[in-house]
C-alpha positions in Angstrom: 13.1 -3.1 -20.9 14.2 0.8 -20.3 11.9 2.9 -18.4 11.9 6.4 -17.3 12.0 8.2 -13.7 9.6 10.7 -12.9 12.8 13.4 -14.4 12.3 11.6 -17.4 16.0 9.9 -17.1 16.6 6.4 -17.8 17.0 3.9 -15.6 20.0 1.6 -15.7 19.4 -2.0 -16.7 20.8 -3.1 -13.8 18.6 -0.6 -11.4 17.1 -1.8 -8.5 13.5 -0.4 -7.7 11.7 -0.5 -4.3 8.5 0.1 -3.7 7.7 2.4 -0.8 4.9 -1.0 0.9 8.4 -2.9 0.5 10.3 -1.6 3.2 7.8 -1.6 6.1 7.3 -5.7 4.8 11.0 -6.2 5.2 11.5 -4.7 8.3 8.7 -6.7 9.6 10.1 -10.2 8.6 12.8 -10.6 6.1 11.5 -13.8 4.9 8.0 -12.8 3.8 9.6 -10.2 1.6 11.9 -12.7 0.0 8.9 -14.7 -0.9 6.7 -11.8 -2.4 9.1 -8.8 -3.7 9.4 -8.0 -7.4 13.2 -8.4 -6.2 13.0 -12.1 -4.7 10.9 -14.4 -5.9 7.6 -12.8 -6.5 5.4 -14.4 -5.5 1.0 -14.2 -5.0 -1.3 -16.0 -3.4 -3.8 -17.9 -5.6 -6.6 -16.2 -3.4 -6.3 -13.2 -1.9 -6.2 -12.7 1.9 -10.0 -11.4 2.6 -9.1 -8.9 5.0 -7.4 -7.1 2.7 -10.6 -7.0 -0.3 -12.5 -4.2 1.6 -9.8 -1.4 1.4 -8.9 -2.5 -1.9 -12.6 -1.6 -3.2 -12.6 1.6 -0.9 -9.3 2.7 -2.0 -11.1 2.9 -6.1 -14.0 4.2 -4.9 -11.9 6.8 -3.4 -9.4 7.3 -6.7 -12.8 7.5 -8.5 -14.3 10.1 -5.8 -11.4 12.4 -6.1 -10.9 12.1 -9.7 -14.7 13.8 -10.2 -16.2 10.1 -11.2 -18.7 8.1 -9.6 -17.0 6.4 -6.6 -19.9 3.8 -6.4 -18.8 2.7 -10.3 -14.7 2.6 -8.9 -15.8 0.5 -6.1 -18.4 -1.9 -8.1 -15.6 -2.4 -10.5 -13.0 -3.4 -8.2 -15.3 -5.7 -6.4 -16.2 -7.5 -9.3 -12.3 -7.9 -10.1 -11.8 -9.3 -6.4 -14.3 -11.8 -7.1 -13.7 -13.0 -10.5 -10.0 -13.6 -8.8 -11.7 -15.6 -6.3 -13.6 -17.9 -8.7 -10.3 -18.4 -10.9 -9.0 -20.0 -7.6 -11.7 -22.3 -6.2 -14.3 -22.3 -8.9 -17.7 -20.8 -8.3 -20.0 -22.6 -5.9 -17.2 -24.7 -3.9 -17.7 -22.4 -0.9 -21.1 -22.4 1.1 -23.9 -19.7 1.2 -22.6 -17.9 4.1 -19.5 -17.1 1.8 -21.7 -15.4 -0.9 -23.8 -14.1 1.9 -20.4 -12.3 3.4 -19.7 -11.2 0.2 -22.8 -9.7 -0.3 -22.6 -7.8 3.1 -19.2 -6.1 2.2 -20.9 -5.1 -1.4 -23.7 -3.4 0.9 -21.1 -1.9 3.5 -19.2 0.3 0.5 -22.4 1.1 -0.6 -23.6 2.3 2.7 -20.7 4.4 3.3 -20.3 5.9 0.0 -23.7 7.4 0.0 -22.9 9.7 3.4 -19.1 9.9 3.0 -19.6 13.3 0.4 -21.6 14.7 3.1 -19.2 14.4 6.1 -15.8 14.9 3.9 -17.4 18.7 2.8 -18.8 19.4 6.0 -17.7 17.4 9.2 -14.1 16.6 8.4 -11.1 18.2 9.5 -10.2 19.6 6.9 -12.7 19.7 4.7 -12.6 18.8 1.6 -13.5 22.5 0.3 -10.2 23.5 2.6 -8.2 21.8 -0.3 -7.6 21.3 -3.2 -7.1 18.4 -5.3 -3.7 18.2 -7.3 -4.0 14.4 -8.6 -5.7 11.2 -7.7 -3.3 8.0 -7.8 0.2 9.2 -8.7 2.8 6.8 -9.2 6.3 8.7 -8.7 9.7 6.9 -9.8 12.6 8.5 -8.2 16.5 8.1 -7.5 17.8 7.1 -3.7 20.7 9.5 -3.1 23.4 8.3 -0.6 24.3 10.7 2.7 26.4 12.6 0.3 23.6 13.0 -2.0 24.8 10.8 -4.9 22.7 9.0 -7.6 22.9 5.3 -6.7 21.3 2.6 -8.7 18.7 2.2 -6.9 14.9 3.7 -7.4 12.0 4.5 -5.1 8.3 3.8 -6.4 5.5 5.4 -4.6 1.7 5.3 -5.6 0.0 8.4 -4.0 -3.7 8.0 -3.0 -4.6 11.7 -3.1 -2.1 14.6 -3.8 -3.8 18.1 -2.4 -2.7 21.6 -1.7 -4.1 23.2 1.3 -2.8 26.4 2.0 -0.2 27.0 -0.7 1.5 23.5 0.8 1.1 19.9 -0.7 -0.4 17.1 1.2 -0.8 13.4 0.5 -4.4 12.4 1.4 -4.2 8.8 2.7 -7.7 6.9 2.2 -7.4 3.6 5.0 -10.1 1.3 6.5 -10.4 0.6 10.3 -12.0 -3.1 11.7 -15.7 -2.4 13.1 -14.1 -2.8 16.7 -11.3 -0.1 15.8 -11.8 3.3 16.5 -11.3 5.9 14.0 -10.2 8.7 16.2 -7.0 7.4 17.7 -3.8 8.9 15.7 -1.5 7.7 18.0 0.9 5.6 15.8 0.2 7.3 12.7 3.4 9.7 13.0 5.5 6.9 12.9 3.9 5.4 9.8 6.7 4.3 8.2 4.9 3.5 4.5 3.8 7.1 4.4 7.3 8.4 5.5 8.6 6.7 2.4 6.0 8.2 0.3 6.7 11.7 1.6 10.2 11.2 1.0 9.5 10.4 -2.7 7.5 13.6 -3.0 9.8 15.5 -1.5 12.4 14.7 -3.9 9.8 15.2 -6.5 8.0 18.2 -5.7 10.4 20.6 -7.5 8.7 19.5 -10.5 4.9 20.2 -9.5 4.1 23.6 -10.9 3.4 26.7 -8.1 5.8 27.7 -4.7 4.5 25.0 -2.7 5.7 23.7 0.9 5.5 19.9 1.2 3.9 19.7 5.1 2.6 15.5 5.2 -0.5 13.9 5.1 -4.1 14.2 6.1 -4.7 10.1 7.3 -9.0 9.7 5.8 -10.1 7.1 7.6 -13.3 4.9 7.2 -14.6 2.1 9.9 -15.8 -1.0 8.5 -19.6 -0.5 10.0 -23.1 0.3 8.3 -23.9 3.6 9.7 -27.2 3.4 11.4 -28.9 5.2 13.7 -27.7 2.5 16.6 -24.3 3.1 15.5 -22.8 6.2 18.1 -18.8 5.8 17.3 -17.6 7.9 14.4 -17.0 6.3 11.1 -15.0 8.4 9.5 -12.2 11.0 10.6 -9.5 13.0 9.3 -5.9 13.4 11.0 -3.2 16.0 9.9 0.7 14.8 10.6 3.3 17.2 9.7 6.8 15.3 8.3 9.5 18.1 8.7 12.7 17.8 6.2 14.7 17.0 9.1 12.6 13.9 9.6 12.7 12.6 6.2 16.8 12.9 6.1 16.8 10.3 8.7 15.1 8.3 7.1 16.2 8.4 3.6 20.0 7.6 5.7 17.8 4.8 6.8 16.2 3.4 3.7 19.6 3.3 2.2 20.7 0.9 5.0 17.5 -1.1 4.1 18.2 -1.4 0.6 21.9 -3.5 1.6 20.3 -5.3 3.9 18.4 -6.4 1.1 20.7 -7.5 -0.9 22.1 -9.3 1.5 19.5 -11.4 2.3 18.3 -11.9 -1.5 22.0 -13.6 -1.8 21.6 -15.9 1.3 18.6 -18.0 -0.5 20.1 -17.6 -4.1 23.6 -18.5 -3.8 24.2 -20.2 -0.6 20.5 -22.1 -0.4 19.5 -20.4 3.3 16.3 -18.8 4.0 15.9 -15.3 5.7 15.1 -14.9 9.0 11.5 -15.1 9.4 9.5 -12.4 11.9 8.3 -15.3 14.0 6.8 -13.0 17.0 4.0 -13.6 18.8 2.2 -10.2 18.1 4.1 -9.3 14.8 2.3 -9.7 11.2 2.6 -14.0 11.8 -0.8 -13.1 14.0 -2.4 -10.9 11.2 -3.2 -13.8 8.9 0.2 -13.6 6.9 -0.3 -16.0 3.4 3.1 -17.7 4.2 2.2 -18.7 7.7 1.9 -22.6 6.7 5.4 -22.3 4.1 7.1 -20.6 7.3 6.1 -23.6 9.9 7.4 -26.1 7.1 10.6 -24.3 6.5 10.9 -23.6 10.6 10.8 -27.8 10.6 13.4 -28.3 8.3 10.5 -29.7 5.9 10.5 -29.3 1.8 8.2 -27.0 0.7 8.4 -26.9 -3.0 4.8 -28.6 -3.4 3.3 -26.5 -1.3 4.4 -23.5 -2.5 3.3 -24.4 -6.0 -0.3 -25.0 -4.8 -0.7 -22.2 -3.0 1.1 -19.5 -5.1 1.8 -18.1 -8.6 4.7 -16.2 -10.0 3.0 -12.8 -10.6 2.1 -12.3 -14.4 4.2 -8.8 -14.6 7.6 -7.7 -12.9 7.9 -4.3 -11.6 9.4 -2.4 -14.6 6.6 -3.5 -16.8 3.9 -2.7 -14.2 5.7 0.9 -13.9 6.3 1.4 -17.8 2.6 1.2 -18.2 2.4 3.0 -15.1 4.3 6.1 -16.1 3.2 6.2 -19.3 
C-alpha cells in the first residue's frame, strides 16, 4: 500500500511510521508499547479502559465546536460509538443498573459543560477565543525524521492536531484535555515538559513552510476542562487556558532525541520476534502500572514466567486497520 507525506512524496514500502502518542508510551514501559503499537503486535482491548471514554467524547465535541458544527451532535456521536463498542464486548444488560446509571451521568456531564463552555472560551479565557483564529480542526500531518545532519531517514512522524490557530501572525496548536473532578485545572506545572505535544510541535515545525502566510510557530494554548457539573456549589474553575512557548532550540533536542527513540525501538521489536524475550516492562510503583494499564494482568503473568497466550486472546483483538491504511484514508 503507497501513501503520501504531508509534501506529497511517497513513502518507502519499507518506511517506518510513529505516531507522536507512541513515544511518550514507550518511554513509559517498553513492554506496553510492544503489545499495542501499529509496529509490534497491535494490539486492543475488547473494552475500552473507561477513564479514557470521557475525553474521547470531549475531544469530538471540541473538533465539532471548532469546525463551526454543533459540538453537542460531535459529542452525542462519539458517545453512542463508545457504547455500541461496549455492548459488542459484554452484550447489553450483563452489567448492573449502576453501570447504565454511570453512563448516563457522563452523557449529562458533556452536556452540562458544553452548554457554558462557548461562553467562557469567548469571554473568560486566556486567550480568548476571538484573540485567534482558527486555521484547521483535527489535522493529521505525515512527515520525514531527519537525522542530526538533517538527512531523510526511513522513518515518518504522524501527528493528529486538535486545533491549529494563529494568534498574532504566529501558529498555535490548541490542545483540548480533561482533568479528574479532584484535579485542578489551573496548575501548568508539568505541561512544558509534555513530551506528546513536543512531538507534535516538532511535526508542525517541519511542516509549517507549507501553511500559507509569514507565520511564527510559538506552541500551544493547553484548553482544559474538569470532569464536574458546574453548579452553583461548585467554586473551583472548570475550565482554563495555558500558553507554553516551544522555542526551535527546544525542539532540536528533541528531534536528536526521538531519533534515539526510534533505534531503541527497533531493538526491542527484535528481542520478542527473533530471540522470543519480552521487553522490559515499566513495573514502578507510581508509573502508568497504577493508572489502570489494560496489560496489567498479561504483565504479572509474564513477570511469573506463566503462558499467556489464552489470556491475551480473550482479552484483546488485533486492531481491524494498520497504520498506513488508517493514514491513507486519513490524508486523503
Amino acid at each position: 500500500m503507497q501513501i503520501k507525506d504531508s509534501f506529497g512524496n511517497e513513502l518507502p514500502k519499507d518506511a517506518m511510521i510513529i505516531r507522536h502518542t507512541e513515544i511518550p508510551e514507550f518511554r513509559n514501559c517498553p513492554r506496553k508499547w510492544f503489545f499495542e503499537s501499529h509496529n509490534a503486535l497491535n494490539l486492543e482491548p475488547k473494552l475500552n479502559n473507561h477513564n479514557l471514554r470521557f475525553g474521547s467524547c470531549w475531544h469530538k465535541a471540541m473538533e465539532y465546536y471548532y469546525s463551526g458544527r454543533d459540538p453537542v451532535e460531535g459529542f452525542n456521536e462519539e458517545f453512542a460509538d463508545q457504547e455500541a463498542d461496549i455492548f459488542s464486548a459484554i452484550g447489553p444488560g450483563m452489567y448492573e443498573e449502576e453501570f447504565y446509571s454511570k453512563l448516563k451521568e457522563e452523557k449529562e456531564l458533556g452536556h452540562a459543560l458544553l452548554e457554558i463552555y462557548p461562553e467562557w472560551s469567548t469571554t473568560q479565557a486566556t486567550p480568548t477565543d476571538k484573540e485567534f483564529e482558527v486555521i484547521s480542526a483535527e489535522d493529521r500531518i505525515l512527515v520525514p525524521l531527519l537525522d542530526e545532519k538533517g538527512n531523510l531517514t526511513d522513518v515518518w512522524l504522524a501527528a493528529k492536531l486538535d486545533t491549529l490557530v494563529d494568534k498574532d501572525s504566529c501558529l498555535y496548536i490548541l490542545e483540548h484535555k480533561t482533568r479528574g473532578k479532584s484535579t485542578s485545572v489551573q496548575d501548568s506545572t508539568m505541561l512544558p515538559m509534555d513530551l506528546q505535544m513536543g512531538i507534535q510541535l516538532l511535526v508542525l515545525w517541519d511542516y509549517s513552510e507549507k501553511l500559507t502566510g509569514n507565520r511564527k510557530l510559538n506552541g500551544a494554548f493547553y484548553n482544559l476542562a474538569r470532569k464536574q457539573k458546574p453548579t452553583s456549589r461548585v467554586k473551583s474553575p472548570i475550565f482554563a487556558r495555558h500558553e507554553v512557548i516551544r522555542t526551535p532550540k527546544e525542539l532540536e533536542f528533541l528531534r536528536r532525541d526521538v531519533y534515539y527513540d526510534y533505534f531503541e525501538m527497533v531493538h526491542t521489536k527484535k528481542l520478542f520476534m527473533e530471540y522470543d524475550v519480552f521487553p522490559r516492562p515499566n513495573q514502578q510503583m507510581f508509573g502508568k502500572c497504577s493508572w489502570g494499564c489494560a496489560f496489567t494482568s498479561i504483565c504479572e503473568g509474564i513477570s511469573k514466567g506463566e503462558h499467556v497466550a489464552s489470556e491475551i486472546k480473550r482479552d484483546f483483538q488485533e486492531r481491524e486497520k494498520t497504520i498506513w491504511e488508517i493514514l491513507k484514508e486519513e490524508m486523503e
